[in-house]
N, C-alpha and C positions, 0 to 999 in steps of 0.2 A: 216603678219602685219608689218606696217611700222612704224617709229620712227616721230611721228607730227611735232619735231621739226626736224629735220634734211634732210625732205623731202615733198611733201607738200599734205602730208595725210591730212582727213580732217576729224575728228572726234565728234561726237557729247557730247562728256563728256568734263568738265576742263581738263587743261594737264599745268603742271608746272615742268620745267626742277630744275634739281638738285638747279642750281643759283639761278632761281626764288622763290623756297624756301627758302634757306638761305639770303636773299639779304630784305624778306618783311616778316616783322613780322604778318601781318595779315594772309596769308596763312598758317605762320606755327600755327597761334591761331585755324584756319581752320580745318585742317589737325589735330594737338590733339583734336580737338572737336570732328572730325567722328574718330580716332580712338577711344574716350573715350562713344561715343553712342554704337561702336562695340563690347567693350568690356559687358558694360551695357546689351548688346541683351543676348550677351554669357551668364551672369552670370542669367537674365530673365529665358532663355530656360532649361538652369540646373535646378533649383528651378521649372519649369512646369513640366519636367520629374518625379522628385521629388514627387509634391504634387499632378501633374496632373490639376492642376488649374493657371492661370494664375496672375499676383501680384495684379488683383487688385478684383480678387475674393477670398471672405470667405467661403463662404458656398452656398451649391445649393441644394433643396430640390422638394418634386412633391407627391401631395397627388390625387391620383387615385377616380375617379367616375365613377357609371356608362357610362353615355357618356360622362364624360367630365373629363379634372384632372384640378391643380391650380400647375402653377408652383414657386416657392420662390426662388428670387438670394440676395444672400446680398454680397454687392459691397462696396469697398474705394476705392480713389483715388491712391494710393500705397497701401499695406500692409507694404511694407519694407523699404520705403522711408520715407512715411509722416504718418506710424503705420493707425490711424481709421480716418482721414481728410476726407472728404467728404462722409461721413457713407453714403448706400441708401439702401433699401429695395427696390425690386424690384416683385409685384405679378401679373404673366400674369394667365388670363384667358384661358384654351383653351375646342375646341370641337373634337370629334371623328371626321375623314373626313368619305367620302362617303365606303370608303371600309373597317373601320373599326380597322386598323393597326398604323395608324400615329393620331395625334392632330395637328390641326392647330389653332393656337394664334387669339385668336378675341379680348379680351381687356388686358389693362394692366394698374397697378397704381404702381406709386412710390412714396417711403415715404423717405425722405429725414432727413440726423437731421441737425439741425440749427447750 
């Protein structure tokens, strides 16, 4: 791999030499924004290992039928950002497929709080 600036590689991503960095404030606002999204993923994927759920799920539940079950997700917008903000209840319907092993989702309703 070649140095983009110093030769005339031609790369599909930005590329910002040392200078250009220091020289423009905008890039370095750039630059701490994806470092501070990377960090954000990081501390994300810890807390999923963790709880096994992702931040913006609460609770996931599934009550069994004959042919059919009902699935329940209850969802916010963060849990650890913005705590219960955009609360939703989430209940899909599903049916037995043909061979008896999986459900496949035929309806769904969400209940949202105001």
């Amino acid at each position: 791999m070649r140095c983009p600036v110093c030769s005339d590689y031609k790369t599909g991503f930005k590329y910002w030499s040392s200078e250009d960095i220091k020289n423009d404030a905008e890039k370095q606002k750039e630059i701490d924004f994806l470092m501070e999204m990377q960090r954000e993923q990081i501390e994300e994927d810890k807390r999923y290992m963790k709880r096994k759920k992702r931040d913006w799920q609460i609770w996931k539940g599934r009550i069994k039928l004959p042919n059919r079950a009902i699935y329940f997700d209850l969802e916010c917008d963060n849990l650890f950002k913005t705590k219960l903000k955009g609360l939703k209840l989430i209940i899909h319907w599903a049916n037995k497929d043909k061979d008896g092993i999986g459900y496949i989702y035929k309806k769904h309703f969400r209940i949202w709080r105001c």
